[in-house]
C-alpha positions, 0 to 999 in steps of 0.5 A: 737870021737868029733874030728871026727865028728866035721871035718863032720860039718866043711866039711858041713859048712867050707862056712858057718863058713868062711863067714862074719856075715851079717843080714838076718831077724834079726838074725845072719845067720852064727850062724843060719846056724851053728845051724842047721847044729848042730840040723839037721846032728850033733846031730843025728851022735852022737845019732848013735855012743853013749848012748842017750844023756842028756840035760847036753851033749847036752850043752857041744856040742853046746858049743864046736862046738860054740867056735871053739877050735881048731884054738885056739890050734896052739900054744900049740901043741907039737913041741919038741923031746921026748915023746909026750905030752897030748893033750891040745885040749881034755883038754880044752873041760874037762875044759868046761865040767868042767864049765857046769857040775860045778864040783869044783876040778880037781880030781872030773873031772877026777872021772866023765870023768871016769865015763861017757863015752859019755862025755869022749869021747866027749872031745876026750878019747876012754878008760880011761887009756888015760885020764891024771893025775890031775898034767897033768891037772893042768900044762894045765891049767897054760899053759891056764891061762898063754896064756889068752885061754879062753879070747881070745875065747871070745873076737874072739866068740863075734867079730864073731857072735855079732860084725856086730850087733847093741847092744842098751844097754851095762850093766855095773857091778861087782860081789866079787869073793871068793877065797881061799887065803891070802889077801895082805895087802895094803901098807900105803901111803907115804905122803910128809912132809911138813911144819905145818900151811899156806904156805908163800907168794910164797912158792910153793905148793904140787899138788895134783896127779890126780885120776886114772879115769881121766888118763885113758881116755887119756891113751891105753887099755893096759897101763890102765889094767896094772896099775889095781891092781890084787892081791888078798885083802879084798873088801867091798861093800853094798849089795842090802839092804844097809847092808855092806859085806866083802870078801877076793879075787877078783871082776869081772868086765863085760860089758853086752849086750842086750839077756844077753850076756857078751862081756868083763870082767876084774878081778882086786883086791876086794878093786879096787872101780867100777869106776876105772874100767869102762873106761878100760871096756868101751875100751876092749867093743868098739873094739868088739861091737857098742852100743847106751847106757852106764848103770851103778849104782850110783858107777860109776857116775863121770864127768870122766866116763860121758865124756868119754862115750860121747866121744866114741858116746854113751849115758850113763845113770848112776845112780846119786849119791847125795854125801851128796847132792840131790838125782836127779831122772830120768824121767820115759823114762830113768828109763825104759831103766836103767830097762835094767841093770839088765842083768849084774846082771843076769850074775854074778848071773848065773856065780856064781849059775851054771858055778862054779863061788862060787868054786874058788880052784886055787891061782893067779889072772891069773888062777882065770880068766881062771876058771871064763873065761871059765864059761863066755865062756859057758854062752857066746855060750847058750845065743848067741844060745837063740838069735835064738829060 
């Protein structure tokens, strides 16, 4: 039912879709026009041909339309012999809608779908037979995982509709992410032996390797996140009353704009500390935004992280970090714009409260991702929308 009559909007705003973002009275005129064609002739189509729809439908519409799905499908269309196989188009919008509605297993999915008919065929099943298995579900869904579907969403969303835009503020952070696994014990490191007591006079001696934050900066994006650890272990972190706390799984790492948008994340084992993954972060943002300022807590303050966002033109605003030292404060003008850090907080507590970010049931880093990537996805398309209201 989606199906058809998102081929009316893209037959009313192929022009509008195809065109290149520009700035037209400080909104993103692409995104306006798509909205209204969403509001003026989309929405009432389907208030003809289904039940009323709720607030939740209405959701999962914008979102879909926003992320644009099926330029994204050509790879996992079927080209072999034999039976034909489930459509992955109609199950990658039942993973949305299994995001927005925070439905935390498979089989509760398929119950609801079942169950609703406008959102069944919203997704694209007339009748219920035509629905899949959950094992047809879940070999998607690993075919998802496995292709990074929903990163790349977000990655092409973002470049779209926020890419031409001037972003003032980028918040960095990151958030423990729970998951129902075993923890892999970290391996002892192996020291090299060497002799008790003071090196002789000109015996060579022992270098010390270098930190993974000061080879970052002179290394590409993709050497960098494959040398991130992602296996699932056991994290620790203060929380925000200095009490320590402790999980088993994973941390998410996103970079936040300005109006509450996410606009890179990473996921890398609990034990990884913050700032060894903020270059990376700040690699994957600056192909995808333009920004001017640089937030983080005092976990990211290194002469390292420092230099590298001067490098990329940025001015970066990092909470000190006394180190058995001094605390230095900061003037009341950057305490004002550090004030704007707390939009990455706002997402993490959103991902995890309302976009099923707490009900972690799949094993592996890359599954892990894509469940947590398309609730970013959903998070990404209503904030985007929220910028024109």
């Amino acid at each position: 039912m989606i199906n058809i009559l998102l081929k009316k909007l893209r037959k009313c705003s192929i022009t509008y879709l195809n065109l290149p973002i520009q700035e037209k009275d400080g909104n993103m005129s692409t995104l306006f026009d798509v909205w209204n064609i969403i509001q003026k002739e989309l929405f009432p189509s389907f208030e003809q041909a289904l039940d009323p729809l709720t607030d939740k439908e209405r959701e999962f519409i914008q979102v879909v339309t926003l992320l644009d799905l099926p330029s994204h499908m050509k790879s996992y269309l079927w080209r072999g012999f034999g039976r034909k196989r489930k459509s992955r188009l109609a199950m990658a919008k039942a993973f949305v809608a299994k995001s927005i509605y925070k439905l935390e297993t498979t089989d509760l999915l398929i119950l609801y779908l079942k169950g609703c008919k406008n959102l069944r065929r919203l997704c694209g099943w007339e009748f219920q037979s035509q629905i899949p298995s959950s094992s047809t579900f879940s070999r998607a869904f690993n075919e998802f995982a496995m292709g990074e579907l929903p990163q790349k969403i977000h990655e092409a969303m973002i470049k779209k509709h926020y890419g031409q835009k001037l972003a003032g503020h980028i918040s960095r952070d990151s958030t423990a992410i729970e998951s129902r696994e075993k923890p892999v014990k970290k391996p002892k490191p192996s020291k090299p032996k060497r002799k008790r007591g003071r090196p002789r006079k000109g015996e060579a001696t022992l270098a010390k390797p270098r930190k993974r934050v000061a080879l970052q900066a002179e290394r590409s994006l993709g050497d960098n996140l494959n040398d991130l650890p992602t296996v699932c272990n056991v994290g620790t972190k203060k929380n925000s009353k200095g009490y320590k706390t402790t999980w088993i799984g994973y941390k998410l790492h996103l970079d936040c704009v300005d109006g509450d948008i996410p606009v890179s994340a990473i996921l890398t084992s609990a034990s990884l500390h913050d700032s060894q993954a903020a270059i990376p972060l700040a690699q994957m943002s600056s192909k995808r935004v333009t920004n001017l300022y640089d937030l983080m807590d005092a976990a990211y303050d290194s002469p390292e992280i420092h230099a590298f966002s001067n490098s990329l033109g940025h001015r970066p605003i990092i909470d000190n970090n006394p180190r058995r030292g001094e605390k230095i404060l900061m003037d009341p003008a950057t305490k004002s714009r550090f004030a704007e850090r707390g939009s990455a907080e706002r997402i993490n507590s959103t991902l995890k409260d309302n976009y099923g970010g707490r009900n972690i049931r799949v094993k592996g880093a890359s599954k892990v991702m894509a469940h947590l990537m398309f609730g970013i996805i959903s998070i990404t398309a209503m904030q985007l929308y929220r910028l024109l209201l």
